[in-house]
N, C-alpha and C positions, 0 to 999 in steps of 0.2 A: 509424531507430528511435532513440528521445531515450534519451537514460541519467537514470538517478537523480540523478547528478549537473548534469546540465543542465536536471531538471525543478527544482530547489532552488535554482537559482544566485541568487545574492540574497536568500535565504532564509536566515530563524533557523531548524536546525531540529538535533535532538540525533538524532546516527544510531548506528546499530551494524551493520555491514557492509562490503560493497563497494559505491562509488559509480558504479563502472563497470557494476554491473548493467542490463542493459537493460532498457528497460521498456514493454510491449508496451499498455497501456492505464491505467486506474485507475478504480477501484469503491468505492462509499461500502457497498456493500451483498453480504454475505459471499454471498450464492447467485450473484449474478455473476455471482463474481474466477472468471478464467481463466491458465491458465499464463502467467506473465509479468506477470502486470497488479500495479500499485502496489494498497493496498487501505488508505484512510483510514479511519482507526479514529475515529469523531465522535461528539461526547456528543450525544445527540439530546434534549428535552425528553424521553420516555419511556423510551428505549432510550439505553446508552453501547456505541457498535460495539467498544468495546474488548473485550468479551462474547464477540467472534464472530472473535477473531485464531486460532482452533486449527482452524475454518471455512476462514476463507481460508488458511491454509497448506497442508490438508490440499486444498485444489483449487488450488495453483497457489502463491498469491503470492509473489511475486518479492521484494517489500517491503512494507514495514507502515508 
């Protein structure tokens, strides 16, 4: 199972946590995120998933 850290490696990216988090999938879309999974928060042309971080938390996510 990949960690946070090894999905990012080489990556610019501003964290707040543990890298050592594991991470059991990842989902663009808060109905989904299941326990474990990464959940990318993406501006969408209509929708900003940033909207739906209290969503994926409250079902799971691991990381944001």
């Amino acid at each position: 199972m990949p960690t946070l850290r090894a999905l990012l490696e080489d990556r610019t990216a501003t964290l707040l946590g543990n890298l050592d988090t594991a991470i059991t999938g990842i989902q663009y879309d808060s109905r989904a995120v299941r326990p474990g999974d990464l959940f990318a928060c993406l501006r969408g042309e209509h929708v900003d998933g940033h909207r739906y971080v209290s969503q994926a938390v409250e079902a799971g996510a691991a990381a944001l």
